[in-house]
Structure formats: C-alpha cells, structure tokens
VMD Tcl script that draws the C-alpha trace (Angstrom):
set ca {
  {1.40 -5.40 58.00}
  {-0.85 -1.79 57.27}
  {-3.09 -0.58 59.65}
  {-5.97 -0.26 57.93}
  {-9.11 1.77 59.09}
  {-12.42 -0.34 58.94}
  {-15.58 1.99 59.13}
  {-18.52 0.23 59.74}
  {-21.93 1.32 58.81}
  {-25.26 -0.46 60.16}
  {-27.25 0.84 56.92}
  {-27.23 -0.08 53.32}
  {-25.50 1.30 50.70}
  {-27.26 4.24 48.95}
  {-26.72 5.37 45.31}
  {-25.28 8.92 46.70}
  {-22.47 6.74 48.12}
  {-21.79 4.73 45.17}
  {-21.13 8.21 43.22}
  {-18.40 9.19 46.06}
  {-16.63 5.74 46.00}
  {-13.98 4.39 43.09}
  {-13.93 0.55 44.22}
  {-17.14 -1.28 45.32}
  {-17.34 -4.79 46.53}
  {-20.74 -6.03 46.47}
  {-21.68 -9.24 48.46}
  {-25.21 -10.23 47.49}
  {-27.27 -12.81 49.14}
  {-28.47 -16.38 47.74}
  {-30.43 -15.97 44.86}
  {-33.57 -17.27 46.72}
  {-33.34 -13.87 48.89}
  {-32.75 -11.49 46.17}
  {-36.11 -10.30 45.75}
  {-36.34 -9.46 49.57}
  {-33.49 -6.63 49.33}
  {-34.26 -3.41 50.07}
  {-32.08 -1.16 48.03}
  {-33.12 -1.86 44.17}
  {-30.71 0.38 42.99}
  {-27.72 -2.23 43.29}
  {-29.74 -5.06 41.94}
  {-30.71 -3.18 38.86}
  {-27.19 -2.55 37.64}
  {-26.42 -6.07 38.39}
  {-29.01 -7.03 36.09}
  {-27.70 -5.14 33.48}
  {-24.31 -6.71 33.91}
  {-25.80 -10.27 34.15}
  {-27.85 -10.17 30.76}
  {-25.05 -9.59 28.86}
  {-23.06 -12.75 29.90}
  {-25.88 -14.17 29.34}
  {-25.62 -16.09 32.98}
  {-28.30 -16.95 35.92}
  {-28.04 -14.58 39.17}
  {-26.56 -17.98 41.54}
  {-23.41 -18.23 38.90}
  {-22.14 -15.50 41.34}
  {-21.30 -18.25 43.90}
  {-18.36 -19.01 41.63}
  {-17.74 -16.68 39.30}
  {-17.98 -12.94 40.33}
  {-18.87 -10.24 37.76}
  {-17.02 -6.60 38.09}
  {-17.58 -3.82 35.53}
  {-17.06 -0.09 35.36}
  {-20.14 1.72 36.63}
  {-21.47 5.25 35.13}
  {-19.72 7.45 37.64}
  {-16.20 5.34 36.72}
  {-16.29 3.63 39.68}
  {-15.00 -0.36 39.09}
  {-17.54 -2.60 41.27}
  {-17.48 -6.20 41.76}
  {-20.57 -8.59 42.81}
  {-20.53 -12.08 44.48}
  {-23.17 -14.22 45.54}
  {-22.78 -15.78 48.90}
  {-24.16 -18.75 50.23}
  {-24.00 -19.98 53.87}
  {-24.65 -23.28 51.96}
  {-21.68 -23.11 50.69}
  {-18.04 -24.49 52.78}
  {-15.82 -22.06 54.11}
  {-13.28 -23.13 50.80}
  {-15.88 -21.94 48.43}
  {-16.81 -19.05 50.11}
  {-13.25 -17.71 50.27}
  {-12.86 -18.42 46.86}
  {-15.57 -16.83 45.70}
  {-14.86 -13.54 47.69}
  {-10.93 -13.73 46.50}
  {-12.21 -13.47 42.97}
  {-14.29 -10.94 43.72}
  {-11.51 -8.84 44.95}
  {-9.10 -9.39 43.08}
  {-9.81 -6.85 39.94}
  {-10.24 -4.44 42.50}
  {-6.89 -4.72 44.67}
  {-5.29 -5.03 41.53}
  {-5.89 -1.29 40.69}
  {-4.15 -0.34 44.39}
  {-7.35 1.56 45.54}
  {-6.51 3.65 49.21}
  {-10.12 2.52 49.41}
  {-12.41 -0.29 49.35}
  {-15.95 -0.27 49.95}
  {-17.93 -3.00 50.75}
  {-21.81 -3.61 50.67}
  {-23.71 -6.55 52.35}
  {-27.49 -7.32 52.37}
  {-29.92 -10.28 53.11}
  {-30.62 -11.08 56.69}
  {-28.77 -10.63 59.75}
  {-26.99 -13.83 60.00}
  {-26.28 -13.10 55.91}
  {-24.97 -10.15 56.51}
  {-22.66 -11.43 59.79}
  {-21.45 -14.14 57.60}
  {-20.26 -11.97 54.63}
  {-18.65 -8.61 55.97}
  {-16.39 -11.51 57.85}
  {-15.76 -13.19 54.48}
  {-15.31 -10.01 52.86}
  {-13.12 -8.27 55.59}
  {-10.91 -11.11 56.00}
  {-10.16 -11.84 52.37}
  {-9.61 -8.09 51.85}
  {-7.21 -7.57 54.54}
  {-5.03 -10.31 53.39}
  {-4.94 -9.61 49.89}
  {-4.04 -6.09 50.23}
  {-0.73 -7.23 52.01}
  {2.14 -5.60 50.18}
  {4.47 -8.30 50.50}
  {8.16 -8.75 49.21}
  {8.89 -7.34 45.76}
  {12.15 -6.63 44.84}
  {11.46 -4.55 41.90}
  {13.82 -1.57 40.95}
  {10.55 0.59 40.84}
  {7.34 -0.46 43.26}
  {4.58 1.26 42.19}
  {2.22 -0.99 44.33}
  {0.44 1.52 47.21}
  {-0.96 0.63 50.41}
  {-5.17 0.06 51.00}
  {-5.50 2.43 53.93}
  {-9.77 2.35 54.40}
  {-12.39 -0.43 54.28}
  {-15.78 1.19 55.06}
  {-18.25 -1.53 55.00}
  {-22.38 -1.25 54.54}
  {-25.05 -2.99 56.04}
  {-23.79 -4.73 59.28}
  {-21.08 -3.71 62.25}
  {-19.25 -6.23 63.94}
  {-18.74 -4.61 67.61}
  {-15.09 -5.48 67.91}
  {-13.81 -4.18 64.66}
  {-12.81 -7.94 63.15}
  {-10.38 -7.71 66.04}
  {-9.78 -11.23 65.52}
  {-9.82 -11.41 61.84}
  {-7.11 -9.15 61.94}
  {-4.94 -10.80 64.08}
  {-5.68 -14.36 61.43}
  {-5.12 -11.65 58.89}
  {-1.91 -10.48 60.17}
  {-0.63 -14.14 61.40}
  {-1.46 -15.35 57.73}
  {0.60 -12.68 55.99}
  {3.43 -12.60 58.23}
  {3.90 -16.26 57.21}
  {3.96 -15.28 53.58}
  {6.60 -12.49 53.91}
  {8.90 -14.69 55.11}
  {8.52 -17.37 53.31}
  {8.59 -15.07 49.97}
  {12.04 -13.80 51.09}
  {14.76 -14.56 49.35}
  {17.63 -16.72 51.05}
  {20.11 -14.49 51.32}
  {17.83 -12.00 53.19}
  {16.49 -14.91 55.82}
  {19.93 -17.27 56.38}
  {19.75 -18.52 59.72}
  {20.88 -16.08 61.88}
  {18.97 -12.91 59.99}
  {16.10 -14.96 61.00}
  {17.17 -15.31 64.22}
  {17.38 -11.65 64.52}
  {13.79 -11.18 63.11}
  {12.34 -13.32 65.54}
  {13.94 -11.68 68.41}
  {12.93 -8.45 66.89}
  {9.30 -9.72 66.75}
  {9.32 -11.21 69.92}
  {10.61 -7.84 72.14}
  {7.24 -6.15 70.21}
  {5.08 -9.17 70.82}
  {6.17 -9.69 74.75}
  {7.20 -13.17 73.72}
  {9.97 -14.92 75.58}
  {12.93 -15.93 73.51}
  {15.30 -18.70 74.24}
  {18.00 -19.80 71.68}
  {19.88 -22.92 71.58}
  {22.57 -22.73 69.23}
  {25.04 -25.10 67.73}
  {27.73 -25.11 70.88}
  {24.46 -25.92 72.97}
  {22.81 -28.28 70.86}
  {26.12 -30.68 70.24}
  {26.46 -30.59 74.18}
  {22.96 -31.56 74.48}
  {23.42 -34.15 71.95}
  {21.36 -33.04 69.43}
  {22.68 -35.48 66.75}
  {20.09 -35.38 64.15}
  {20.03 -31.22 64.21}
  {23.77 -30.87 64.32}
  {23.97 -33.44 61.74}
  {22.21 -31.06 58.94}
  {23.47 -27.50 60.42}
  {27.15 -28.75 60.96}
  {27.28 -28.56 56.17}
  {26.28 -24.82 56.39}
  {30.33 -22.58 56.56}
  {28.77 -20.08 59.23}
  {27.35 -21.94 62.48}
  {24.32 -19.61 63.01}
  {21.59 -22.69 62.92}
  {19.47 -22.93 66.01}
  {16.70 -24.39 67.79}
  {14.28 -21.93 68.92}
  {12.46 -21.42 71.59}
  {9.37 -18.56 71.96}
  {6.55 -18.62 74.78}
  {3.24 -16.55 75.12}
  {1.30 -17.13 78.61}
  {-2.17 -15.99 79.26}
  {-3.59 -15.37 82.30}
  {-6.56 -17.62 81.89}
  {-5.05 -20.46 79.68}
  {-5.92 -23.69 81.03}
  {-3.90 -25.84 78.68}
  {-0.64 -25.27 76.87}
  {0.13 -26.10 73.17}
  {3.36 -26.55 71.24}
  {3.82 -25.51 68.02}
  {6.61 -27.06 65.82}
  {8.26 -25.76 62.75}
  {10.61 -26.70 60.13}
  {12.91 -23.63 59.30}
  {15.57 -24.87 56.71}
  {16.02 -21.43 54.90}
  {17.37 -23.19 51.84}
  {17.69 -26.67 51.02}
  {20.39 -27.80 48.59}
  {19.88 -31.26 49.07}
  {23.26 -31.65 50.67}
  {25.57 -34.18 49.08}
  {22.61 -35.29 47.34}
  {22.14 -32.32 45.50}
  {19.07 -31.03 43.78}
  {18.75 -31.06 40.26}
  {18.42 -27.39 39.39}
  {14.79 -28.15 38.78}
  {13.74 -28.96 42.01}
  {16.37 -26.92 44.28}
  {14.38 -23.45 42.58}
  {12.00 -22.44 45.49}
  {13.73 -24.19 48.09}
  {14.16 -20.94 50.27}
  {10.44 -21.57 50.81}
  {11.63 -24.90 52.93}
  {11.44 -23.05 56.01}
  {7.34 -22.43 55.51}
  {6.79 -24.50 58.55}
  {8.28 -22.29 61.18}
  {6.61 -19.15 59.10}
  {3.23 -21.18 60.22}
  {3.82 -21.75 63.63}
  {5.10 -18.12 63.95}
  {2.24 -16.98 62.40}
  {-0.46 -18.92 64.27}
  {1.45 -17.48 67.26}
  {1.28 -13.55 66.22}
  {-2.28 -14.45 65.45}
  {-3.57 -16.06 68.47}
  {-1.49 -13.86 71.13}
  {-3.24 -10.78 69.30}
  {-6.48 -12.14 69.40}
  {-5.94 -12.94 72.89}
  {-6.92 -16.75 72.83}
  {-6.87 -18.39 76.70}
  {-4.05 -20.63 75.99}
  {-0.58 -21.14 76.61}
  {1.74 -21.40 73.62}
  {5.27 -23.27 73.40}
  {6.57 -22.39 69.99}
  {10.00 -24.57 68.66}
  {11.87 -23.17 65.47}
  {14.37 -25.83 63.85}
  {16.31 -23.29 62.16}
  {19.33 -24.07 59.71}
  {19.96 -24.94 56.14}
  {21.34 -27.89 54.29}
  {24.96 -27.00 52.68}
  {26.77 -29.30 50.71}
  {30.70 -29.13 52.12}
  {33.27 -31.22 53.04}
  {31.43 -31.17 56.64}
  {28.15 -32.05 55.80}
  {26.38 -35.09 56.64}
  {26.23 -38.05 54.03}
  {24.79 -41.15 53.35}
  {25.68 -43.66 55.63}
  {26.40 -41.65 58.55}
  {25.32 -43.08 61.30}
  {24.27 -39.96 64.17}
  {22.50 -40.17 67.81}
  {19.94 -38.03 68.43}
  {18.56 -35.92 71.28}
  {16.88 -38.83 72.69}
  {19.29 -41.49 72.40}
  {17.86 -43.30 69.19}
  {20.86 -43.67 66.42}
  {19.63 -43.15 62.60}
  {21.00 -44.19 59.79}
  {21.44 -41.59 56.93}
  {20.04 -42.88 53.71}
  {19.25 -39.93 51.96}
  {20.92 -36.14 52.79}
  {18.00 -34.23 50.91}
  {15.28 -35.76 54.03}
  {16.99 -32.92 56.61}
  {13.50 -31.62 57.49}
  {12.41 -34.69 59.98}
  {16.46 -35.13 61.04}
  {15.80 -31.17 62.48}
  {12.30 -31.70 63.55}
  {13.73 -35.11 65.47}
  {15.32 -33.30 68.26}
  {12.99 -30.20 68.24}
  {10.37 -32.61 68.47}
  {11.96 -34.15 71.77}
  {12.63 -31.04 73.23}
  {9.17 -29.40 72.68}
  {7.33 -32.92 73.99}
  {9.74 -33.03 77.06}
  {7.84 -29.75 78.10}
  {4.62 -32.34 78.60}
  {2.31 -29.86 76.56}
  {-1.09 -30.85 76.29}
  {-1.08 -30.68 72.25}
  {1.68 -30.45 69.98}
  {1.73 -29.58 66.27}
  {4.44 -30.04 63.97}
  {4.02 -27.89 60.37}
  {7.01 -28.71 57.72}
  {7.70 -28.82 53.91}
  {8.16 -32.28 54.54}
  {7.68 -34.67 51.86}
  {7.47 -34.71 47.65}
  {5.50 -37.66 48.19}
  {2.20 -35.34 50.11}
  {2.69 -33.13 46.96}
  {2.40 -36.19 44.71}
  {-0.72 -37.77 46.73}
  {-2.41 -34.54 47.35}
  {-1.21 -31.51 44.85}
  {-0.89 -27.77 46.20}
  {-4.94 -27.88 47.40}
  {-4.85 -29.73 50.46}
  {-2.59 -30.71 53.22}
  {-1.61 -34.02 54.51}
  {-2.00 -34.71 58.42}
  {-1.28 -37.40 60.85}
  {-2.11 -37.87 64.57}
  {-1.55 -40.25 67.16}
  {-5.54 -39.61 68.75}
  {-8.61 -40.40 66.91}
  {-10.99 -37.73 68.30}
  {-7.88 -34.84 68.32}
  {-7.81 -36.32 64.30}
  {-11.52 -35.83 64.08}
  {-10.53 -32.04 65.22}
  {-8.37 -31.66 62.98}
  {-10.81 -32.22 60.33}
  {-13.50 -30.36 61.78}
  {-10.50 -27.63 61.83}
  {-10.19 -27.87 58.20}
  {-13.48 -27.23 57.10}
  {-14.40 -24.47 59.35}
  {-11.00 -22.50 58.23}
  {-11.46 -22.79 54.72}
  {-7.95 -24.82 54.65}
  {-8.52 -28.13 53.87}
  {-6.78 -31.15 55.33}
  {-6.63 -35.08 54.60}
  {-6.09 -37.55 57.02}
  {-3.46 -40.28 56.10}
  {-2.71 -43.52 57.98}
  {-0.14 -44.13 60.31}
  {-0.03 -47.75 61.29}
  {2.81 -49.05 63.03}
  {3.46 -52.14 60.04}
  {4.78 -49.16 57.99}
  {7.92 -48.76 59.85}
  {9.35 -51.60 59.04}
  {10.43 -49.92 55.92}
  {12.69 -47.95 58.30}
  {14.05 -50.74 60.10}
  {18.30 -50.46 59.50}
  {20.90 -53.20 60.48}
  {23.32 -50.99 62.07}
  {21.15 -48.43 64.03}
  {18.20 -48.26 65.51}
  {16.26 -46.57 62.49}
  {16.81 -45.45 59.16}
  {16.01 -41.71 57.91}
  {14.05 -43.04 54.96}
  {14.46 -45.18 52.29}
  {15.71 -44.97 48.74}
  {12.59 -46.07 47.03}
  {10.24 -43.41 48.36}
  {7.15 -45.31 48.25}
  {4.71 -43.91 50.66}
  {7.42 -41.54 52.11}
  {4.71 -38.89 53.58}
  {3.77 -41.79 56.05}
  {7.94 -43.03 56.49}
  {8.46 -39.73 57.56}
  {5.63 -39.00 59.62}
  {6.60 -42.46 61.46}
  {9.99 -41.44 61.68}
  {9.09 -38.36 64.15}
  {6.34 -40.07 65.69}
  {10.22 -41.95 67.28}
  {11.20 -38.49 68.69}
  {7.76 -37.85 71.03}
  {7.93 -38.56 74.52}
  {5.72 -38.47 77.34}
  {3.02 -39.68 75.10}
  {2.12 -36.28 73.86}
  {-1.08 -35.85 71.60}
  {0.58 -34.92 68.75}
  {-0.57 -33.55 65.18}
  {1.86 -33.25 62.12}
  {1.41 -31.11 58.92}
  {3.09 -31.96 55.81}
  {2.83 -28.72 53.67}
  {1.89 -29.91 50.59}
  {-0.50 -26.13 49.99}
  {2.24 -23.85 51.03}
  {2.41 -22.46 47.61}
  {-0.35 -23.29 45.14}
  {-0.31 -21.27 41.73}
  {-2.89 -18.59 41.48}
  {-3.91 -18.68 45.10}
  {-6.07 -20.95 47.48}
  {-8.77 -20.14 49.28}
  {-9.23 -17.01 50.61}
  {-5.37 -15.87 49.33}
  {-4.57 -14.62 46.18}
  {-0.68 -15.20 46.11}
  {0.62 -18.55 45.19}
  {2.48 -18.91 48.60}
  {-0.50 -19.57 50.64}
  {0.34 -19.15 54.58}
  {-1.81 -22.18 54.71}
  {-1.81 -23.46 58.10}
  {-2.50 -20.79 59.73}
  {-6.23 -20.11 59.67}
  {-6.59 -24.13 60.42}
  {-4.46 -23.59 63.42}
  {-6.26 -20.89 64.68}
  {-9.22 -22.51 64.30}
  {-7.84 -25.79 65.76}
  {-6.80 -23.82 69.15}
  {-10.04 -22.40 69.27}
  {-11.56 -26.12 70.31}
  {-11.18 -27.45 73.52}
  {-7.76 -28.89 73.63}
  {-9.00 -31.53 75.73}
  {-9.73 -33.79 72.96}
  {-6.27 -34.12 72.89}
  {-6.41 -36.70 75.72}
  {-9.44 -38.83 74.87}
}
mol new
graphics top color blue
foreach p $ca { graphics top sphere $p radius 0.5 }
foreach p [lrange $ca 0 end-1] q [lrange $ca 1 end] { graphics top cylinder $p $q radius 0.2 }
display resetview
C-alpha cells in the first residue's frame, strides 16, 4: 500500500499548470453551474472535445471524455452531480481514471470547480477512487512493468486533514483485494496466519490463535469437521482486538477464510472450483474494515474472528452423513461437504457472540444461490433487528456499495429440520439456500447478539464496481466503515 503525497491547492487550475502536468483529471460541476466557472480555459477545450462526439455537456455524469491535449498531456473530464448516489458517482469518477492510471503516471493531477460544497464533494470522490485504483496489487508476471503513482496534487479545494480517512478506507479496501487476489499456494492457512500476525505487531492489534489441538478440546465440531480433510493441521480460528480509548461500544467482525475450497468429497467440477482461492474474501473484509477503521481512529472497540482453513478432499475429510457437535452443543447433519463456509462460521460465530459485543457482522462467500438472486452488483444481507437492518441500508447507499435485504423468517428452517440431529447443514435441492444458510448461523448466536450477515455475492464483479476498477472488488469494506460510523446503538432497538 504506496504512500502517496497529496498536495492540495485552494486555487483553480491555471493553463501554465496544465503545460507542466502529463495526466489531468478534470471534475466539472453539473451542467446547470457550468457557466458560473471561473477559469474558461478548461471549459473551452472541453467544448472542443464534446462537439465532436457529438454529445450534451451532462453525458459526463456517465460517460467521461479523455483526449490528448496540445502540450501531450492525456486529460480526462467528468461531470459530477451531488444528485447523483454515491454508486454513480464512483462510477463515473472510476471511468474517468481509468485511461489515465492505465498509462502508470508518477503523477496525477486533479482539478475541481463549482461551489464549495461541489468542490468538497468531488476532490473526496476523486481522491478516493484514485488512491485505490493506483494499488499495484498481485501480478505474477515474469516482467512487471507496472510503476507506482507517487503524487496527487489536487486544484481548487483542501481538505484540512489530508483525506486522512479516505486513506485509511483506501488502504482497508485494497488490503482486502491483495489477499484475496493471491494465489493459494501463497495464502494456505498457516502463511496467512503468519501475515496476520505480521500485520497485527505493525497495527498494535492483539493476536490470539486457536488452533486445531485447541479447537477439538473446545469442541469445535463444525470447524474441526472441515479443517480435519486438509494433510497439514495449520487451520485456525482467529482472534484480533483494537481498543480505543473513547469507544463506547464494541463490534465483532466475522470472516470466512477458507483459502481454497475443493468442495471436499463433493468435489467441484473444474468449472466452478477455478477462483475458489478467493473463498476466503470474507476474512479479507473484516481485516480490512479493521486496518481501515483503527487508522482512521474510529471511537470503537473492535473484536475481529478469522475462520481460517480449507476444504481438502482425503480419506479424513468430512462427508455426507456425518453427523458432528458443534461449539455450542447443537449436532448437524452433513448433507452437502461443498457448504464448509457456515460449518466454520458456526463455531466462530459462537465464540465471537459469547464475547456479548454490542454488534456483530459476519462477511463470507457464502452461497451460489446470492450470486444467482443478485449477480456480482449487490450484496445479500440479513439481520435479526429491524432498525440495525434499516442501517444497514442506509450503510449501503452512503458507501457506494450496495446491499439488499432478504427475509429471514423462522418457517424457512424447517427445510433444515434432520431426523437424526438437531439440524441439517443444508439441503440437496438448494432452493432459497442464501436464506437456509443464513438461518443455519442465526443457530450459532448467543446472548441475543444484534447480528448482521453478508453473503458476498460482489466480491469479484468483471470490469470493476463502483469506485474499483479490478474485478475483485474489496466490497464490504467501505459499507462497513460506513456502518461503524452510525451509532451502534441501533443495534439494540
């Protein structure tokens, strides 16, 4: 994650510093306030630009126009809207950018104009989208010739704390990407057990593992159940936690980490086992929501539970039929080997509510079935509060990453309902299996704990979403951030 240098400049952009610059990003005001800017020099060339496509000034809300300028300079312009939802803004600015980051500039400049508010609204839009598009994440390319952006100096508004918090979003949202974009055998279970400690010395986080041995004398069924088909024992639960002074209410964050998912005895066709080192995108959320809020120094206390492991197929892995106890007592009968992710989250999800936080969130690769309902553009939530749900959504809409509430009536679960235990793990017929699932866990909460879960159905999305350009997204991030921003006490009413 580069440190990049933002410069910020209260004046406008003047043609002398156009000459000096090789990649512009202009962010122009709604069309209604174009006449009121005060530099006509940028407007002009825009003209220019627009009369040949042959297109009205407000088609820059969705479709940004970049062209070489005289000096050789490549600029971009968008059109920016407060109007406009956070989704379409970040779009719109990602577009923008893109021809320009594309060319691996050491340098980006970026001009606003329009009122103050105008001008607030898009050096944020434009600073955010910039720093996480620039990321160099993994490439495993005999030859790299990608370079690093190492300046943004932006004109016509300064912030006063440097995007201090955008960066930390920034840096949460790309940290989630590089290790979900790594391949398996560089992120088994215990390398990413090592990267977390690693990352948690640096962070001051406190790390707490609880490994196979640990977890089987805990009886930790449902975990030990999935981890027990992998040859080396290095799955784990674990366990980070970030305290600030003036938090008044704590928050667990739950992720699914199943580096790579086989299936188990119910193997993947070849099809759908491709990308399934991505499985663990869940835990790269929560981690990343925690990077980014302990950075941007948020007043509340995080509990943070990884369900690290992956799902082998070997003569000791689980199989259908099985019947296993889990951390709370409840016995579940296996129907299916490839649903691992809620048999993990089951006993994480005991273990993080037996804490008594005052929220928890759960963030997982969960089901087909979201994909199927939603595609890669939104993703599927449940929640056992009405006004924390209404949060949620609020949550969604203010980040830019969109959510969709699904039901989660108890008359469901009588799909799960199993002769010889006291649930099953699914069922064969996967009808409705996003809302199976999310019933499932719901099992595996005690104390009553407010409780959000996230089935990942926008992890990856081809040719970006929102304000990213890369198909895997980090979605989840930016919508947790902005969920831990509102009072948590929702939570409880």
């Amino acid at each position: 994650m580069t440190n990049i240098k933002i410069v910020e400049k209260q004046s406008d952009i003047t043609e002398q510093s156009v000459t000096k610059s090789t990649h512009i990003l202009i962010v122009l005001p709604p069309a209604k306030s174009f006449p009121q800017l005060r530099d006509a020099f940028l407007p002009d060339v825009l003209r220019a630009r627009m009369e040949r496509r042959g297109a009205k000034l407000d088609s820059l809300q969705k479709s940004p126009v970049s062209g070489d300028l005289e000096q050789g300079a490549l600029a971009a312009w968008v059109m920016l809207d407060p109007g406009q939802s956070a989704f379409e803004q970040h779009t719109a600015m990602r577009k923008a950018l893109q021809g320009l980051l594309a060319e691996n500039p050491r340098e980006i400049v970026i001009a606003v104009s329009g009122t103050p508010e105008q001008r607030r609204l898009a050096a944020e839009n434009a600073i955010y989208c910039t720093l996480v598009n620039s990321a160099l994440l993994p490439l495993r390319k005999k030859k790299d010739a990608r370079k690093a952006l190492q300046k943004i100096t932006l004109f016509g508004h300064q912030s006063g704390d440097a995007y201090h918090a955008l960066r930390a979003q920034a840096a949460g949202n790309t940290l989630a990407r590089e290790l979900t974009m790594l391949p398996a055998n560089e992120l088994t279970p215990g390398l990413y057990r090592e990267r977390i400690r690693k990352l948690a010395k640096s962070e001051s986080w406190k790390c707490t593992e609880f490994d196979l041995k640990n977890l089987r004398k805990m009886g930790a069924g449902a975990f030990v159940a999935v981890a027990q088909g992998s040859e080396e024992e290095d799955a784990a639960i674990v366990h980070l936690s970030h305290r600030h002074p003036d938090a008044k209410q704590t928050v667990a964050l739950v992720g699914k980490g199943i580096c790579f998912d086989t299936g188990g005895h119910n193997l993947k066709p070849a099809r759908y086992m491709h990308g399934m080192h991505e499985d663990m995108n869940g835990s790269a959320v929560a981690l990343g929501i925690l990077l980014a809020a302990s950075r941007a120094n948020l007043p509340v206390n995080l509990d943070v539970w990884l369900a690290i492991a992956q799902n082998h197929i070997s003569p000791k892995a689980y199989k259908q039929n099985d019947v296993v106890t889990a951390l709370n007592g409840t016995t579940i009968e296996i129907i299916h080997t490839d649903a691992e992710g809620r048999m993990v989250l089951a006993d994480t999800l005991t273990l993080a509510s037996r804490e008594k936080p005052d929220l928890m969130v759960d963030f997982a690769t969960l089901t087909g079935s979201m994909a199927t309902a939603l595609g890669a553009r939104y993703s599927g939530i449940f929640c056992n509060r009405e006004k924390l749900l209404d949060a949620a959504l609020a949550a969604g809409k203010s980040s830019g990453e969109r959510v969709n509430a699904f039901p989660l009536d108890a008359d469901y679960e009588e799909g799960l309902d199993s002769q010889i235990a006291d649930i099953k793990q699914c069922t064969l017929e996967g009808e409705a299996d996003h809302i199976l699932a999310a019933r499932f866990l719901l099992r595996f909460i005690e104390n009553d704990t407010p409780w959000l879960h996230m089935d990942l159905s926008a992890s990856s999305c081809k040719g970006g979403l929102g304000a990213v350009a890369s198909d895997v997204t980090g979605f989840g991030v930016g919508w947790g951030i902005a969920l831990l921003r509102v009072n948590v006490n929702v939570a409880h009413q």
